[in-house]
VEXDREN-2710 file (C-alpha; in Angstrom, 1 decimal):
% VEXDREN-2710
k/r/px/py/pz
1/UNK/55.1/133.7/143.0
2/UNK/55.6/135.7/139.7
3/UNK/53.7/138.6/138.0
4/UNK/50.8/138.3/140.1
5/UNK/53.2/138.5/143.2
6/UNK/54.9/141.7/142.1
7/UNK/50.8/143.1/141.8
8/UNK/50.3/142.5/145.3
9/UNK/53.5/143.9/146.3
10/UNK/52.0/147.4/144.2
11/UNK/48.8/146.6/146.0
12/UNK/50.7/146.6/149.3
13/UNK/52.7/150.1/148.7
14/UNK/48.9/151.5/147.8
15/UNK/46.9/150.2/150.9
16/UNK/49.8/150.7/153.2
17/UNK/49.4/154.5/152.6
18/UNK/46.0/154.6/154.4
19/UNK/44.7/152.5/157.3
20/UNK/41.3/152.5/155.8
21/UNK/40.8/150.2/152.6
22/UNK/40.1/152.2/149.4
23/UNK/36.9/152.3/147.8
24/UNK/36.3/152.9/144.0
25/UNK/35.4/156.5/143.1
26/UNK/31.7/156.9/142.2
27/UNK/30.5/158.2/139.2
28/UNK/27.0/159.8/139.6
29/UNK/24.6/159.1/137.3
30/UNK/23.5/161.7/134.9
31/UNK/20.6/163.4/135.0
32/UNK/19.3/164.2/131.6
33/UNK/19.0/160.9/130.1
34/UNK/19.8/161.8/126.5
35/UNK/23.3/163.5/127.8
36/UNK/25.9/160.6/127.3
37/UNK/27.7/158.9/129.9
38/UNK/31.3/158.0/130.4
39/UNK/31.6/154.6/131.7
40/UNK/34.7/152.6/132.0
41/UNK/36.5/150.2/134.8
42/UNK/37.1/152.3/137.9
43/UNK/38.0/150.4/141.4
44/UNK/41.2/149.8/143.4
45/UNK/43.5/146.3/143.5
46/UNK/41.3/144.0/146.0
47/UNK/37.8/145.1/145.4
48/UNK/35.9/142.0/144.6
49/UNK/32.3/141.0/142.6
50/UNK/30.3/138.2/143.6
51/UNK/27.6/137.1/141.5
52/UNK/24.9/134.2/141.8
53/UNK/22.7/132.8/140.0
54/UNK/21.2/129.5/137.5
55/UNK/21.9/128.1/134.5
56/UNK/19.0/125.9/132.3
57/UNK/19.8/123.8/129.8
58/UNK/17.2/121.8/127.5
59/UNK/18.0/119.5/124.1
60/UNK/16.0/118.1/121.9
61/UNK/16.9/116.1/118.7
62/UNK/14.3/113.6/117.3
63/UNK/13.7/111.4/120.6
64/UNK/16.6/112.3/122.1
65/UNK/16.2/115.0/124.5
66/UNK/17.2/116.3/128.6
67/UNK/16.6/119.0/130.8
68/UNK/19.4/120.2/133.5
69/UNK/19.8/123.2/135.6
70/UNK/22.8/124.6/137.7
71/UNK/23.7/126.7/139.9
72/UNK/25.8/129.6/138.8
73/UNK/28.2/131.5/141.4
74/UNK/31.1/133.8/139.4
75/UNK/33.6/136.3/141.3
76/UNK/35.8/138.8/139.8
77/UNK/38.8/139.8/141.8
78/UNK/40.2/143.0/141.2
79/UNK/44.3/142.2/141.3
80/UNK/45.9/145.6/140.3
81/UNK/47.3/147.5/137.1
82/UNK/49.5/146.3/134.9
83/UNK/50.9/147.8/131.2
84/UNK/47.2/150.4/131.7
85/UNK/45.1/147.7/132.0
86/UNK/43.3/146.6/135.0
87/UNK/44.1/143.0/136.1
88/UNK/40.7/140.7/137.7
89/UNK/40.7/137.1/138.2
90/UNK/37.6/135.4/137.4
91/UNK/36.6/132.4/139.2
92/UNK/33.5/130.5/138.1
93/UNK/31.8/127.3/139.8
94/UNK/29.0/125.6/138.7
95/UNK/26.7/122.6/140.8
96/UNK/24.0/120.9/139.3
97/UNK/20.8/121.6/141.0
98/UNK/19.7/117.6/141.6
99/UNK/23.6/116.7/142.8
100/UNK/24.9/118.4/145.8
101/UNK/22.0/119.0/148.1
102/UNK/23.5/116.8/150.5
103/UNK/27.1/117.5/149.8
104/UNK/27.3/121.2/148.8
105/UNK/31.0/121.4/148.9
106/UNK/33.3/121.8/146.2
107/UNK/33.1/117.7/145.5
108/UNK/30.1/118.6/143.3
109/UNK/31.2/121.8/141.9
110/UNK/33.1/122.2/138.5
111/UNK/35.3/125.3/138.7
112/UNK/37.7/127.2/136.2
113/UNK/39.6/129.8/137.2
114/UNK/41.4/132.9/134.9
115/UNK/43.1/136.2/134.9
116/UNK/42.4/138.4/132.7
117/UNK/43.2/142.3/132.1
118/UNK/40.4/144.7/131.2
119/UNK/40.8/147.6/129.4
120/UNK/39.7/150.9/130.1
121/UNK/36.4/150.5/127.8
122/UNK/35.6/147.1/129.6
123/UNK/37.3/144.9/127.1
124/UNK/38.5/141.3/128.5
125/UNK/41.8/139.7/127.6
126/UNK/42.5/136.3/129.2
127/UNK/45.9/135.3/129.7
128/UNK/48.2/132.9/130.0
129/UNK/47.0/131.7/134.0
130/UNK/44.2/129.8/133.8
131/UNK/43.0/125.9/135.1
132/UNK/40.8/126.1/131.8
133/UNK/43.4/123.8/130.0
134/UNK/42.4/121.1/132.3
135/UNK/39.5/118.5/132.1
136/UNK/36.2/120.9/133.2
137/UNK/33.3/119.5/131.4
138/UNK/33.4/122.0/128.7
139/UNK/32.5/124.7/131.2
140/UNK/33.4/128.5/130.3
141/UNK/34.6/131.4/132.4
142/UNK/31.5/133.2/132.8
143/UNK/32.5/136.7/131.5
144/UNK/29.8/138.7/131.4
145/UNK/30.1/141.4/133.9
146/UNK/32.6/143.0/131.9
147/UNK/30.7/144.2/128.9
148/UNK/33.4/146.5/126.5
149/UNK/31.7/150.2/125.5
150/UNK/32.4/152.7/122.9
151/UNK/34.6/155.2/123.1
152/UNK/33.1/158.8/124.6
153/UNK/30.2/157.8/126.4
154/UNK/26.8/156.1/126.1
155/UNK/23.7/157.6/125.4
156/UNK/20.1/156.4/125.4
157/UNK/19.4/154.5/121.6
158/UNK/23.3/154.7/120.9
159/UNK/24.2/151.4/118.7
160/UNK/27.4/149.9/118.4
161/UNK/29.4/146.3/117.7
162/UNK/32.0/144.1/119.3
163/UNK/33.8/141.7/117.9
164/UNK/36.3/138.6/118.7
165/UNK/38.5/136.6/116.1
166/UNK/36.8/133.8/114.7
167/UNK/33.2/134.8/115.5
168/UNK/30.3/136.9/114.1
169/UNK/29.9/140.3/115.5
170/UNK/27.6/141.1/118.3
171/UNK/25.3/144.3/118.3
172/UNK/24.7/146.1/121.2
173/UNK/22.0/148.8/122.0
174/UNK/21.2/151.2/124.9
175/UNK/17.9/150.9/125.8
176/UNK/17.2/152.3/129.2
177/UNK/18.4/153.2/132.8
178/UNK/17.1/151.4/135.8
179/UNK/18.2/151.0/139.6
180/UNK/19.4/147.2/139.9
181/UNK/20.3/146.5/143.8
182/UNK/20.1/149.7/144.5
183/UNK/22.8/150.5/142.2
184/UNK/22.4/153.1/138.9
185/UNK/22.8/150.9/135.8
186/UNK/22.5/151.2/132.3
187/UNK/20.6/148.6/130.5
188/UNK/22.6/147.5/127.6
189/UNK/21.0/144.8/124.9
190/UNK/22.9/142.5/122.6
191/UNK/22.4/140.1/119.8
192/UNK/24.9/137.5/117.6
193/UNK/23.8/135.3/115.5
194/UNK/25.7/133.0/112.5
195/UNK/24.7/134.2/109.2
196/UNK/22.5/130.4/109.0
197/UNK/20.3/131.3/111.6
198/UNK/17.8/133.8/109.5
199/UNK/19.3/131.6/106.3
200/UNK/19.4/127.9/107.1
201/UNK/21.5/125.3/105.3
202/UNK/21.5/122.1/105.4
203/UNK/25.2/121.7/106.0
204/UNK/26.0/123.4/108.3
205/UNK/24.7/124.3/112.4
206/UNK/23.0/127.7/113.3
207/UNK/22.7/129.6/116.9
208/UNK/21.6/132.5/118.2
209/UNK/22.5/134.7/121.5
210/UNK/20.8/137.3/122.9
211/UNK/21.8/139.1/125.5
212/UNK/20.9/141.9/128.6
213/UNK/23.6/143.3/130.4
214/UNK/23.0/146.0/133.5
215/UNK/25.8/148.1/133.6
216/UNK/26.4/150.1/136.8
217/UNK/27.2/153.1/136.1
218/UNK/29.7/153.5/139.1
219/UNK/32.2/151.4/138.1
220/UNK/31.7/149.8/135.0
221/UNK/30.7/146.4/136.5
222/UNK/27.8/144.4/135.5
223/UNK/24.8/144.6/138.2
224/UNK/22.5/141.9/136.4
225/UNK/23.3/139.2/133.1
226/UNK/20.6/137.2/131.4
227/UNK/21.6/135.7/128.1
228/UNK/19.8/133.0/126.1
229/UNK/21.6/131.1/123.6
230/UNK/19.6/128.9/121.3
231/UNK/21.3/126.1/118.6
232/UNK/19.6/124.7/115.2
233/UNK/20.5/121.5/113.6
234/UNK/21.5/121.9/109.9
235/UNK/18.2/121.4/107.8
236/UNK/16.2/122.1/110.9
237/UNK/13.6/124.4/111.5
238/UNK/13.0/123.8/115.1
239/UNK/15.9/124.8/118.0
240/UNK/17.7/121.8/119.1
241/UNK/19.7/123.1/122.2
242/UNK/18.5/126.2/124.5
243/UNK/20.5/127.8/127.3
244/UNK/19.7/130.5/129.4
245/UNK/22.0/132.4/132.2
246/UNK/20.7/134.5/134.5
247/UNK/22.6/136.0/137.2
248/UNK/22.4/139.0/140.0
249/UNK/25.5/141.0/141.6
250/UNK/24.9/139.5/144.9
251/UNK/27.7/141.4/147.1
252/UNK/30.9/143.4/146.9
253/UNK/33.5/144.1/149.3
254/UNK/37.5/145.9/149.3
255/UNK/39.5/143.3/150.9
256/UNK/42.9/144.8/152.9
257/UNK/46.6/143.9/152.0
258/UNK/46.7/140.5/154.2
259/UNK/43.4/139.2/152.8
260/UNK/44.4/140.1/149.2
261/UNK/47.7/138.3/149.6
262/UNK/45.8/135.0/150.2
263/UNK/43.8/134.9/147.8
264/UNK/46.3/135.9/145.1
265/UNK/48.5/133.3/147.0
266/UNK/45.8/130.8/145.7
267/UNK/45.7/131.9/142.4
268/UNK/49.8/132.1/142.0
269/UNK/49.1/128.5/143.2
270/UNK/46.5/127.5/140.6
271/UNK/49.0/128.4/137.8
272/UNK/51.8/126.8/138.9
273/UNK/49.6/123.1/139.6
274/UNK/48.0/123.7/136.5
275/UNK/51.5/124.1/134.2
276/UNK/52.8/120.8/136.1
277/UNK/49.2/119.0/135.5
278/UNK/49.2/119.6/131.9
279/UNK/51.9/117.1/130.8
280/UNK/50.8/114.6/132.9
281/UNK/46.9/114.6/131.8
282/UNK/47.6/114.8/128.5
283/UNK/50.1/112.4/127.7
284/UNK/50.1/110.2/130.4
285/UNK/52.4/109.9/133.3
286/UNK/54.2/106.9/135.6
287/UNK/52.0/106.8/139.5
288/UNK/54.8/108.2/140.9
289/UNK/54.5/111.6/138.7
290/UNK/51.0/112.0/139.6
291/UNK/51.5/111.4/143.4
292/UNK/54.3/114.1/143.3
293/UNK/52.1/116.8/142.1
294/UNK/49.0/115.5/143.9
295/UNK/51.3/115.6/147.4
296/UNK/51.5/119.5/146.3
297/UNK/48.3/120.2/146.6
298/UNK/47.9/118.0/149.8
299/UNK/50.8/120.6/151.4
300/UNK/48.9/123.5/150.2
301/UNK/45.7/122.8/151.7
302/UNK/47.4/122.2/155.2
303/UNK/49.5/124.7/155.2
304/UNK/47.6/127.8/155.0
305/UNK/43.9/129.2/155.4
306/UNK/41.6/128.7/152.8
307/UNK/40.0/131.0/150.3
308/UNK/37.3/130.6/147.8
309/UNK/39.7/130.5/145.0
310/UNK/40.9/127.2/146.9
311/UNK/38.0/125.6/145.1
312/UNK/40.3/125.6/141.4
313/UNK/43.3/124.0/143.5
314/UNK/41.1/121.2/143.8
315/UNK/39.9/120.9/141.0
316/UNK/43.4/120.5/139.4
317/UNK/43.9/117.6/142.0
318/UNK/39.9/116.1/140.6
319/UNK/42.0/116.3/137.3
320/UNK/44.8/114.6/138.5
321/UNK/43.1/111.8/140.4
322/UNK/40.5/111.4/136.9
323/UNK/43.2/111.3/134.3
324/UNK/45.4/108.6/136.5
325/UNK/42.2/106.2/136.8
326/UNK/42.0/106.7/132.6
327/UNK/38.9/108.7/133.2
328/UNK/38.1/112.5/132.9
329/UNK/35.4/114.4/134.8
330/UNK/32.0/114.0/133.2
331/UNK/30.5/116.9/131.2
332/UNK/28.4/119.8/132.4
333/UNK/28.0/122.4/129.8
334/UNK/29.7/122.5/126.3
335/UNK/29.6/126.0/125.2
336/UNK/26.7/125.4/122.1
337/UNK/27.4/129.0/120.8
338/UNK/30.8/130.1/119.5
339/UNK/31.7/127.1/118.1
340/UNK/32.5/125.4/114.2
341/UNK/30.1/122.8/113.1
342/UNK/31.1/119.2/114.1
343/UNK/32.8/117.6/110.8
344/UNK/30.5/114.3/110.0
345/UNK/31.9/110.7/111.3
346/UNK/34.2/112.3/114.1
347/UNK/33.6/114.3/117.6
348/UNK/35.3/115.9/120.6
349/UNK/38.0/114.1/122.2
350/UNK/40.5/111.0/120.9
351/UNK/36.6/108.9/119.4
352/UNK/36.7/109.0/115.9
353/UNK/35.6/106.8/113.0
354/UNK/38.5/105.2/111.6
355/UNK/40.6/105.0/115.1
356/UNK/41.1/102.8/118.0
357/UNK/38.5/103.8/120.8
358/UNK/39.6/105.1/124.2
359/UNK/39.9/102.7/126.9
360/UNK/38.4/103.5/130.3
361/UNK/38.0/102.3/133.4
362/UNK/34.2/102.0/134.6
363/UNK/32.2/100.3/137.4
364/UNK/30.1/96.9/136.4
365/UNK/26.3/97.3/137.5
366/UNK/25.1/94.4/135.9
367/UNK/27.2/91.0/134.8
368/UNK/30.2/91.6/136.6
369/UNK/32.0/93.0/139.6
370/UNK/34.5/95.9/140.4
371/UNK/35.4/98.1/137.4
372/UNK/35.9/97.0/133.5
373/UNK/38.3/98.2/131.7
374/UNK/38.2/98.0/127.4
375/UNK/40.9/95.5/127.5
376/UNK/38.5/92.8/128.9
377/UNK/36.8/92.3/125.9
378/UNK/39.8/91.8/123.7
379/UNK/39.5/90.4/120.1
380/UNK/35.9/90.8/120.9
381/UNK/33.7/93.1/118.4
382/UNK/32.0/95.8/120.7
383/UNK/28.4/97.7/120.6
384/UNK/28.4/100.6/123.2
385/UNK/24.7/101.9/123.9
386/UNK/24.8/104.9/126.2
387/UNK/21.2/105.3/127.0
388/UNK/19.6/107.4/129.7
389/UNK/17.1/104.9/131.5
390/UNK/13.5/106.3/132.0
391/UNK/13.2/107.3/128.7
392/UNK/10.9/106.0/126.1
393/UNK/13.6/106.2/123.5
394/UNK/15.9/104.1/125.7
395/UNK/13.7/100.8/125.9
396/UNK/13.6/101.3/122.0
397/UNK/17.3/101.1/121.7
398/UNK/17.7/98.3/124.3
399/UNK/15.6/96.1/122.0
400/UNK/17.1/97.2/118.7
401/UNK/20.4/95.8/121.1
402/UNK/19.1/92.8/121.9
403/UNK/18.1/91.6/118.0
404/UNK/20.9/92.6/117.3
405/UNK/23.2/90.2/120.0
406/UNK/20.2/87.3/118.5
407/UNK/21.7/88.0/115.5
408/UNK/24.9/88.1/116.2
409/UNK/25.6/85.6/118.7
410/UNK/29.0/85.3/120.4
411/UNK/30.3/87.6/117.5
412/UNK/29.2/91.1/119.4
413/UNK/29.4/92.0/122.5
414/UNK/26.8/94.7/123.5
415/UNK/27.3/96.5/126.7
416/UNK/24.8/98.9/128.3
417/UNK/26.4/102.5/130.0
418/UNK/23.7/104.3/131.3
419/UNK/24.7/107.9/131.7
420/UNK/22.1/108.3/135.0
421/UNK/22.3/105.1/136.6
422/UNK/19.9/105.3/139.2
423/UNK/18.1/101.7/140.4
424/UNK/14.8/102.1/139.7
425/UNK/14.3/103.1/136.3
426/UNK/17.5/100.6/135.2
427/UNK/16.1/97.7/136.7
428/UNK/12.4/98.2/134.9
429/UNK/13.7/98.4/131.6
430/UNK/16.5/95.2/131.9
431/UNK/13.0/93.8/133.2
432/UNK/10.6/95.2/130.8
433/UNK/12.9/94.2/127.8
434/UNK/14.1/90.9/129.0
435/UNK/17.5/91.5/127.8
436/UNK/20.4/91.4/130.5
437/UNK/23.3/92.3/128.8
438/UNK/26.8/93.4/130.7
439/UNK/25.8/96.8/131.9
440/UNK/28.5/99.2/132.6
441/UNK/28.0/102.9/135.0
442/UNK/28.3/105.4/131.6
443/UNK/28.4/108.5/133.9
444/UNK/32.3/108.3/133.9
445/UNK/32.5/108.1/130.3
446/UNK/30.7/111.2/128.7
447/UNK/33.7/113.5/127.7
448/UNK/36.1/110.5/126.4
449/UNK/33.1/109.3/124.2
450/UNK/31.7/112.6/123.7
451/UNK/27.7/112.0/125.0
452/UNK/26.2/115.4/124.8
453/UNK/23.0/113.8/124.2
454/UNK/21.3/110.2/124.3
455/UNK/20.6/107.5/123.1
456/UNK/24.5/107.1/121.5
457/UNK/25.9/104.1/119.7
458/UNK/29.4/103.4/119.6
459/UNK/30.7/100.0/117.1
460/UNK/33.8/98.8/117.3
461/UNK/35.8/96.2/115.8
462/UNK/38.0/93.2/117.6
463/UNK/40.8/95.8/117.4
464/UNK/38.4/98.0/119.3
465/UNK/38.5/100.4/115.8
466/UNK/35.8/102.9/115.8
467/UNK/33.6/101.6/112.5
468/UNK/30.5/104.1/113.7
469/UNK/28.9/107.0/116.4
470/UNK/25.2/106.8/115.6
471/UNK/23.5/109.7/117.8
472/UNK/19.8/109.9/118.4
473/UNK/17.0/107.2/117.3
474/UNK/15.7/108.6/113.9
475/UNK/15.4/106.2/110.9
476/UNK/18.2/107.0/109.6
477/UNK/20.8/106.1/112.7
478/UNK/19.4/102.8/113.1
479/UNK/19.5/101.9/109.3
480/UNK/23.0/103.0/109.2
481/UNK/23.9/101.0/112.1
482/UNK/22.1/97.8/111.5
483/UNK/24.0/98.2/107.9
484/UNK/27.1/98.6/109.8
485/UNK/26.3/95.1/112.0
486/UNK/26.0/93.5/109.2
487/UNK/29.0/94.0/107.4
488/UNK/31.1/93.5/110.5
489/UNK/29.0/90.2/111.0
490/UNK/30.0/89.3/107.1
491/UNK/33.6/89.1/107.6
492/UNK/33.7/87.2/111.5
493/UNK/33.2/84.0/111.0
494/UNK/30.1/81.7/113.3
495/UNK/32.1/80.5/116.1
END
């Protein structure tokens, strides 16, 4: 099993000393509120956090715009000490509120899993284990229970600043003390901002997090998170992206020695898939290869009792199965804070202007039948429209599509991916527009071509060459794309 084994083993000397599980020594809360307090990680190997909550998620950008909310469940899992530092695994799921009230299982959940160490001021270090190299959608290990404090105790109106490589600082105040599920906690707010947020450029993207931490005063652990993160467009004075995270310590509990040992049996699990996954999804692999490893995980899951960290053993195997079919899981959040700004002409993933397009493998809706793959169309000149149907933006783009194939003729192909293919509102608008081009199930398709938003246009040459990625439906996308058309048009000749 490894390090983690060799924890348990430490955990196992501990608990085996005394028949009754450990609990974590309480710290009372101070009296006198302008006295400081002293608090810092304090709880034994096998105590574990669980947390629930939502996430809400709204962009706009011109006429381009969604809404989506999810359901946020986090647990921390105390493992042990290790080199001073206390070692927690963090496992965070997330379901989209509209997708799994009929199947709540893990089929609709995205998961990551990591172990981290926290040091004895709160501070989080991930390691090395983690599933977060694998496809997830862009989701992040919700960290946020672990807030780090300053050295010699808190007290009321104290001031001070974190900071991680690469990113602005964030500064953190302590505003007040309140009882948050009937635990003491100390009520701790943040802010981080990049410096183009209070001074805008036009080159470059802004955001803005703010953020309210509870911190009980017991152990160090977060009793209550809400943070709201807000992004701005370069030259834009409006927000463009908001999210906001809200979540409550829902229940705690010290597991004994023999429940410990499964669930760290899970984890030790999640690592080991996750190293053999790696090659495999990212540079490809003969069928063979990926039934070996996905056999693994078959053998795991019958041959012991499950645990909730079981959830990021299957998601390894979602990975798996995704990246054999060409495909990778869709998206559900991309983290709109700590990042650089995108670098004009290119995006996440392989797509780029200038290089050949990824291929994929997605079901026909309309125009043909089982799945299409981008080799069908070869030698053929290709116009991607991944729209979201039921929009008013989307008719707009399916008839800027359908001049354009007038235009064109048999020299472009346009095919339509919606990203929400349901029936009704797909059917209105082929009808509505009178256009019935090959349309192609988009929802597959989001991370390999990058859709954090609609309407996207992808152009591609007979080589299946990226010549454009046109995002949103201003003036200025669909001049540069009918521009585009046309000189692609110039040099095929009428067939």
């Amino acid at each position: 099993m490894g390090i983690l084994t060799i924890w348990l083993s430490m955990a196992d000397l501990a608990l085996s000393q005394n028949s009754l599980a450990p609990t974590p020594m309480v710290r009372p809360a101070i009296e006198n509120p302008d006295r400081p307090v002293r608090i810092q990680p304090d709880w034994a190997a096998g105590m574990e956090w669980l947390y629930r909550g939502q996430i809400t998620e709204n962009f706009q950008s011109g006429q381009a715009e969604y809404a989506r909310a999810y359901r946020l469940e986090a647990r921390a899992l105390a493992l042990g000490n290790r080199q001073g530092n206390r070692t927690v695994a963090i496992l965070t799921q997330l379901r989209e509120k509209d997708a799994g009230r009929k199947n709540s299982g893990d089929q609709t959940a995205t998961t990551i899993l990591n172990v981290c160490t926290v040091n004895e001021l709160g501070r989080l270090q991930e390691q090395e284990q983690s599933n977060q190299a694998l496809p997830s959608g862009g989701l992040m290990v919700e960290r946020g229970m672990f807030l780090e404090v300053p050295p010699g105790g808190i007290a009321l109106g104290d001031v001070w600043e974190t900071s991680e490589p690469g990113q602005p600082p964030t500064r953190w105040s302590a505003v007040g003390r309140e009882t948050v599920q009937g635990v003491p906690s100390l009520k701790i707010e943040g802010e981080q901002m990049t410096p183009e947020w209070r001074l805008p450029r036009a080159d470059r993207t802004a955001w803005h997090r703010t953020e309210i931490v509870w911190l009980g005063l017991r152990n160090g652990v977060a009793t209550r998170v809400e943070r709201t993160i807000e992004r701005r467009e370069p030259a834009r004075e409006a927000t463009s992206q908001k999210r906001v995270v809200r979540y409550d310590l829902d229940s705690s509990i010290q597991y004994p020695a023999s429940l410990l040992a499964e669930r760290v049996r899970d984890i030790d699990q999640v690592w080991n898939l996750t190293r053999a996954s790696i090659p495999l999804i990212r540079s490809g692999g003969t069928p063979e290869a990926f039934n070996v490893v996905c056999r693994k995980v078959d053998l795991l899951m019958d041959s012991s009792p499950a645990t909730p960290y079981r959830s990021a053993v299957m998601q390894v195997k979602r990975s798996l199965e995704s990246a054999r079919k060409g495909e990778l899981p869709p998206p559900v959040l991309t983290n709109i804070g700590f990042t650089t700004p995108a670098q004009p002409n290119s995006v996440a993933g392989s797509l780029a202007v200038g290089r050949p397009a990824p291929d994929f493998v997605a079901p026909f809706i309309y125009g043909g039948q089982g799945s299409a793959t981008l080799k069908i169309w070869k030698d053929q000149p290709l116009l991607l429209a991944f729209i979201q149907p039921g929009t008013p933006v989307a008719e707009q783009v399916v008839i800027a599509c359908k001049n354009w194939k007038q235009k064109a003729g048999d020299r472009l192909t346009v095919l339509l991916l919606p990203v929400k293919p349901e029936s009704r509102p797909l059917e209105r608008l082929v009808r509505d527009t009178s256009f019935k081009p090959q349309v192609l199930d988009g929802s597959g398709l989001r991370i390999s071509y990058a859709v954090e938003s609609t309407p996207r246009l992808v152009l591609m040459d007979s080589r299946h060459k990226c010549l454009g990625i046109y995002d949103g439906w201003g003036t200025e996308a669909q001049t540069e794309c009918d521009q585009e058309i046309d000189r692609l048009l110039m040099s095929i000749p009428n067939r």
